[in-house]
C-alpha positions in Angstrom: -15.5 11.5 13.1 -13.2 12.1 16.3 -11.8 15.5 17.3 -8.3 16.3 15.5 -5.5 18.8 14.9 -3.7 18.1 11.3 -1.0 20.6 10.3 0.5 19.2 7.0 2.6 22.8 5.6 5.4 20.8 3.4 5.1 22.0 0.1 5.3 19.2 -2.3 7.1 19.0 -6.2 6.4 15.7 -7.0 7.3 13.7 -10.4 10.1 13.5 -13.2 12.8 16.0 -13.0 11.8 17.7 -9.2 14.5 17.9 -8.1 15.3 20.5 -10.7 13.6 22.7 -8.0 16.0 22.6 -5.4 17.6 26.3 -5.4 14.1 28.0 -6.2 12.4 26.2 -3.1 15.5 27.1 -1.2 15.0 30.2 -2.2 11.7 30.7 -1.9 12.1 29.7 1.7 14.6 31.6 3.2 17.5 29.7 2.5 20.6 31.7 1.7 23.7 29.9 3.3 22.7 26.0 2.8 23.8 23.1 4.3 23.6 20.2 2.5 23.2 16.9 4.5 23.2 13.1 2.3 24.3 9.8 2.8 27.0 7.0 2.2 27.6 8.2 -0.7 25.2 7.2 -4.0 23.8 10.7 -4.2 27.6 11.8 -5.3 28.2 8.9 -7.4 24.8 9.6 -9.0 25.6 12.6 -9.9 22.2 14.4 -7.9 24.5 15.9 -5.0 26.1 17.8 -7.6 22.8 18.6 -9.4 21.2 20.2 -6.5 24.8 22.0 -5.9 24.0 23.6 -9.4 20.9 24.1 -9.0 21.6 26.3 -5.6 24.5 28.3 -6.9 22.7 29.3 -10.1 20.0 31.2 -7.2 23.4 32.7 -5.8 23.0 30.1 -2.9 26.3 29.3 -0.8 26.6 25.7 0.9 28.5 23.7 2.7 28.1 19.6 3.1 27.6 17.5 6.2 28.0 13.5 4.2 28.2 10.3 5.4 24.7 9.0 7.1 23.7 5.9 8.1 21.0 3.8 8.5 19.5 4.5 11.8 21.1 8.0 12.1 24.3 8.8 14.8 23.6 11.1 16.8 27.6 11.6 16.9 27.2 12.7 13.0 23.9 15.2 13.6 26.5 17.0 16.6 29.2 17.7 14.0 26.4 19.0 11.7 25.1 21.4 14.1 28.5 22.7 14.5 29.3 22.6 10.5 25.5 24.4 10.2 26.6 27.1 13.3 30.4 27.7 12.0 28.7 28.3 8.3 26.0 30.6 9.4 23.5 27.9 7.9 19.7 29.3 7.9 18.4 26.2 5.6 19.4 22.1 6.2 18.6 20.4 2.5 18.8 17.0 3.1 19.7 14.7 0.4 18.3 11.1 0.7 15.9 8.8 2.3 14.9 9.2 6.4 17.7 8.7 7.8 19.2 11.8 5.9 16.2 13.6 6.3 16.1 12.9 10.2 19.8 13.8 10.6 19.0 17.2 9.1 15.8 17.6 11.1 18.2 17.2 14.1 21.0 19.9 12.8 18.1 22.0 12.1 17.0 21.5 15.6 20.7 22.1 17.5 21.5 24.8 15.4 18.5 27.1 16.2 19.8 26.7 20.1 23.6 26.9 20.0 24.9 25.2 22.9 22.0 22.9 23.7 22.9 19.5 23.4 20.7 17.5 21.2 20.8 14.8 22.8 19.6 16.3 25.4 16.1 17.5 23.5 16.0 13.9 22.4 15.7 12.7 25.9 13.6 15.1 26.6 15.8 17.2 29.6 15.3 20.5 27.0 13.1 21.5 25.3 12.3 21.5 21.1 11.9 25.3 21.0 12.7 26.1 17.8 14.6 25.0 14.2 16.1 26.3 11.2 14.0 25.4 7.9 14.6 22.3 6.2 14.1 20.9 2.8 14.7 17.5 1.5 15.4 16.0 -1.8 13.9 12.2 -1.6 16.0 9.5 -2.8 14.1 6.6 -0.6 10.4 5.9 -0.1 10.2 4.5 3.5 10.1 6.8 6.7 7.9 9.8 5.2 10.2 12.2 6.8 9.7 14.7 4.1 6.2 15.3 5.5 6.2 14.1 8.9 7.1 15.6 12.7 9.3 13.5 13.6 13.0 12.2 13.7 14.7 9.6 14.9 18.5 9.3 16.1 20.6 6.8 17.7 23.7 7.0 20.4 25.8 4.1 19.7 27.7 4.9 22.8 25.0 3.6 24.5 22.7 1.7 21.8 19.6 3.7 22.4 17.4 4.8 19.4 15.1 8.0 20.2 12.7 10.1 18.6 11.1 13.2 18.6 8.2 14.7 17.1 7.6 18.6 16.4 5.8 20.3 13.9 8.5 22.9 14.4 10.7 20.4 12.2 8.3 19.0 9.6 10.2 20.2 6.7 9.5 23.3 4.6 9.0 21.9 1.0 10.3 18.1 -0.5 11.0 17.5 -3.8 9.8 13.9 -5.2 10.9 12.1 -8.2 10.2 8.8 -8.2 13.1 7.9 -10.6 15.8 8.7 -8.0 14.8 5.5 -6.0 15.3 2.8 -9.0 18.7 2.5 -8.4 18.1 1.0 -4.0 19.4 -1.9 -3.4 16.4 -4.7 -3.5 16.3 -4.7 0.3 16.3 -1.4 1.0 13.2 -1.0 -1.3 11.2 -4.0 0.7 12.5 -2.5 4.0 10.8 1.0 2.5 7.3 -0.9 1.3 7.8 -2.4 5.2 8.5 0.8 7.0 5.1 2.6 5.1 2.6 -0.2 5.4 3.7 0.1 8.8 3.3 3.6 9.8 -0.5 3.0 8.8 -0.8 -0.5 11.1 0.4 1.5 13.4 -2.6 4.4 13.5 -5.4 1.6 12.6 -4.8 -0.6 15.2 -6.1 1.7 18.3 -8.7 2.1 20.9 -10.3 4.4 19.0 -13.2 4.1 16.4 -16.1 6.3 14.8 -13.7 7.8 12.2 -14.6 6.1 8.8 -13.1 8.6 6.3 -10.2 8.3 8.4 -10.7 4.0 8.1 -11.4 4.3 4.5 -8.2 6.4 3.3 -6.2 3.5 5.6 -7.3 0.9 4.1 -6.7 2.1 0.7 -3.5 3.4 1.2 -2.2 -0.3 2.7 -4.0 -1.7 -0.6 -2.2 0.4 -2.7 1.5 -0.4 -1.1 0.5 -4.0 -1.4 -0.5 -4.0 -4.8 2.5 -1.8 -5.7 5.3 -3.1 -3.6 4.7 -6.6 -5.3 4.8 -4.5 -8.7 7.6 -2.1 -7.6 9.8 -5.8 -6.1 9.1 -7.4 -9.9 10.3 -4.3 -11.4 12.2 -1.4 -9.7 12.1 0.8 -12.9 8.2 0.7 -13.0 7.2 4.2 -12.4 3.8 3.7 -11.8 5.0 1.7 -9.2 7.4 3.4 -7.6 5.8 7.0 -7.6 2.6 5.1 -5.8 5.4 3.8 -3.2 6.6 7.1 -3.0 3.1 9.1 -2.2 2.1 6.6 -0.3 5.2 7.1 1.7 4.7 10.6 2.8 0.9 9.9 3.4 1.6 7.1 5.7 3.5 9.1 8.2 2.1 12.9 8.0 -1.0 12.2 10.4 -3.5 11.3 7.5 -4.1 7.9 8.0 -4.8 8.1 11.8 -6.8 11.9 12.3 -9.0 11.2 15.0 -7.1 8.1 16.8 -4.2 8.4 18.8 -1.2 6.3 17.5 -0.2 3.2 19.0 3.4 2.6 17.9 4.1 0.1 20.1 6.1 -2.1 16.8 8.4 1.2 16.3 9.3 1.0 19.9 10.2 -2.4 19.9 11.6 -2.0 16.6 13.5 1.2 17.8 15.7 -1.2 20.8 16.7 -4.0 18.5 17.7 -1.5 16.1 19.7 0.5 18.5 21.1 -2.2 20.1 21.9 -4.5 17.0 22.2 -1.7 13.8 19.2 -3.7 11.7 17.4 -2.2 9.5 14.5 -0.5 10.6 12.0 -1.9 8.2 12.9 -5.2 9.2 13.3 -4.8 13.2 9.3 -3.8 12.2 7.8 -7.0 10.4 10.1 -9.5 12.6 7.7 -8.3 16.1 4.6 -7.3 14.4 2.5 -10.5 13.5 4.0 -11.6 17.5 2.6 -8.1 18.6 -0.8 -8.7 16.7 -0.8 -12.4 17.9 -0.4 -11.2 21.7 -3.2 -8.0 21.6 -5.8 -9.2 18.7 -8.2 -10.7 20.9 -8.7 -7.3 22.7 -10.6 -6.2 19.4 -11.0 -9.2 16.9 -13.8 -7.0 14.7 -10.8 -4.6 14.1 -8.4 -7.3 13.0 -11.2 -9.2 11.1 -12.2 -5.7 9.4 -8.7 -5.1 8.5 -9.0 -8.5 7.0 -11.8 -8.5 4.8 -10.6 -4.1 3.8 -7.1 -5.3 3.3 -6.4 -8.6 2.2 -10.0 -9.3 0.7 -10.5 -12.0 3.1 -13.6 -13.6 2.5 -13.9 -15.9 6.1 -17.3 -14.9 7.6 -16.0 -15.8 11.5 -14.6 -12.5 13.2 -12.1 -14.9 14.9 -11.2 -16.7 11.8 -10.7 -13.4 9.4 -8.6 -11.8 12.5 -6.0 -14.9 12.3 -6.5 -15.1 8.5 -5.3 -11.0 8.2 -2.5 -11.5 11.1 -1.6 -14.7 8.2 -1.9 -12.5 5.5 0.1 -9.6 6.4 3.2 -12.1 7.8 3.2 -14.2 4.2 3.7 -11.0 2.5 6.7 -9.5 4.4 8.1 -13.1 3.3 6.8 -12.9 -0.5 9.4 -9.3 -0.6 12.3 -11.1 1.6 11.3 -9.5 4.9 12.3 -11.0 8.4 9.0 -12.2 10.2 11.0 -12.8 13.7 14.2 -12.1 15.3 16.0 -15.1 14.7 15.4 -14.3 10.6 17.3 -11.2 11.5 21.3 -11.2 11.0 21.7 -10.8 15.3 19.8 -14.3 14.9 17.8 -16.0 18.2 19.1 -14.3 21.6 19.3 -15.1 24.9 16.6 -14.2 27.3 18.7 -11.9 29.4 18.9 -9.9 26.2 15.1 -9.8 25.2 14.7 -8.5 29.1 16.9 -5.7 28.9 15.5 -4.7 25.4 12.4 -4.8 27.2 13.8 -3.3 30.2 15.5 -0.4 28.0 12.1 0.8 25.8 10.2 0.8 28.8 12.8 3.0 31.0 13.5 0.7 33.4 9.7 -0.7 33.9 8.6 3.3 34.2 6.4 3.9 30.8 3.7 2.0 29.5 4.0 2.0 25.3 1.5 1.6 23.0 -2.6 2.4 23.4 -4.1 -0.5 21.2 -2.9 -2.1 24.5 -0.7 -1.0 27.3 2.6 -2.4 27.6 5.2 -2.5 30.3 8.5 -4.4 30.5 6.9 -7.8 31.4 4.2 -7.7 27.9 7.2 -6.0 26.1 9.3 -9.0 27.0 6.8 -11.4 25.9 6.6 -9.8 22.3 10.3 -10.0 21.7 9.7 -14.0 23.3 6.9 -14.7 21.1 9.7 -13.8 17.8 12.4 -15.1 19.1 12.6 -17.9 16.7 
């Protein structure tokens, strides 16, 4: 096993009914004067905004609302929050929904501890993260694992760049679970959720990195278990079983578990992150219409890996490393399409581009030709390019 740091503090209320905890957790961590972050709109027509209003004011907790998130979070949006959270006196963002909500209240959380910081600005990375106010987050989606994780993602449409940040300083303070509140998602958001968590674990076990076989071992699993359960959970959105193994499986996939003692690669996010930016698609689907041309273009640097993740994953049988590693590559693209997901660019709705645009996507995740991404293999602009090339079909 390779040297690590894991700090995992979320406390977790997981099952039927948990969010029936919201003003007690609140309560329990600091929160007085609440503001309450959620989407488009479902949680009020659901009836759970109101719920969790209930539940606050019967612990004497005041709040105010910040609504209307999208997929792949404004940054314009998380600015008005941070003034709505300053103006109220917030010392607690609850956020209401799936990642994007969760993200957006990281953000608030993160501009309101530093009045007159812009946050774009720590997003960039010209100021510093140096603090937040607590957060909490009542889960609606299984997908990003923002209740757990240390990171958060926003998006300037003024200038279609997609950003993140990651700091424990705005992992969030508790998350209540309850699998339940995600049978109602739309059929692609769910597969875009199974997509977004299978891939936050591809993206930890495909590095330079080995010697850490728990580490393998609780990967490996948890992609079996999404597999087995996304196919379940796309038959039947009202099968718990299903559904709360999506959800756990969520927050595991993205709070450092499945990749202690391997840096992550992440190089799929980061070409996910411009198209999404750039176009508005959904993140899950930005992420399996690159990654079997990503795996195609960097398998050969470590086929016993792919092959491995073959025979672990998929049950592939194919004695010939070479073999199993196309096989698993195979595999992983036939079951994005068995739940409806994109596996390239051209299955996306911004459909086949020109070659000018793939170079400035390329040109714009890189900074101009300045970074190298990823660590399974390096990648500047021209390899960057190439991916986006390889998909564009």
């Amino acid at each position: 096993m390779q040297s690590f740091t894991q700090y995992t503090p979320t406390e977790i209320v997981f099952g039927r009914g948990a969010q029936k905890e919201a003003g007690k957790l609140t309560k329990k961590w600091g929160g007085s004067r609440v503001l309450l972050v959620y989407g488009g709109g479902s949680a009020v027509r659901s009836g759970l905004l109101q719920e969790i209003k209930e539940e606050l004011d019967r612990e004497g907790i005041a709040c105010e609302e910040l609504g209307g998130v999208q997929p792949n979070p404004r940054l314009a949006l998380a600015r008005e929050g941070v003034e709505k959270a300053i103006a109220f006196q917030a010392d607690l963002i609850l956020a209401v929904g799936g990642g994007s909500v969760i993200d957006t209240a990281k953000a608030v959380a993160a501009g309101a501890y530093v009045p007159g910081t812009d946050i774009w600005d720590i997003w960039m990375g010209k100021a510093p993260l140096t603090g937040a106010l607590p957060v909490g987050a009542v889960l609606t989606i299984s997908a990003a694992g923002s209740e757990t994780s240390d990171s958060a993602v926003l998006t300037n449409k003024e200038t279609g760049k997609k950003a993140g940040v990651n700091s424990d300083l705005i992992r969030p303070r508790f998350a209540l679970m309850n699998p339940e509140l995600t049978y109602s998602l739309p059929k692609y958001q769910l597969c875009c959720g199974i997509t977004d968590i299978l891939m936050h674990t591809l993206e930890r076990y495909f590095t330079p990195v080995a010697g850490n076989e728990l580490t393998d071992e609780i990967a490996e699993g948890l992609m079996r278990t999404v597999i087995r359960n996304g196919r379940k959970a796309f038959a039947d959105q009202t099968d718990y079983e299903a559904m709360s193994e999506l959800m756990w499986c969520g927050s595991l996939s993205h709070n450092g578990l499945t990749g202690l003692g391997r840096p992550k690669d992440f190089a799929c996010h980061k070409l996910g992150h411009e198209i999404g930016g750039h176009f508005d698609e959904a993140h899950g689907a930005t992420l399996s219409a690159v990654w079997g041309s990503w795996a195609r273009y960097v398998y050969q640097l470590d086929v016993p890996r792919f092959a491995r993740y073959g025979r672990k994953v998929w049950g592939i049988e194919e004695e010939e490393d070479g073999k199993a590693a196309v096989m698993a590559i195979e595999a992983t693209e036939a079951f994005f399409r068995e739940i409806q997901m994109p596996v390239s660019i051209g299955e996306l709705s911004m459909g086949v581009q020109p070659e000018e645009v793939l170079r400035e996507l390329a040109d714009s995740a890189t900074k101009g030709d300045t970074v190298k991404l990823g660590c399974f293999k390096k990648l500047g602009a021209r390899e960057m390019y190439e991916i986006y090339q390889a998909a564009n079909h």
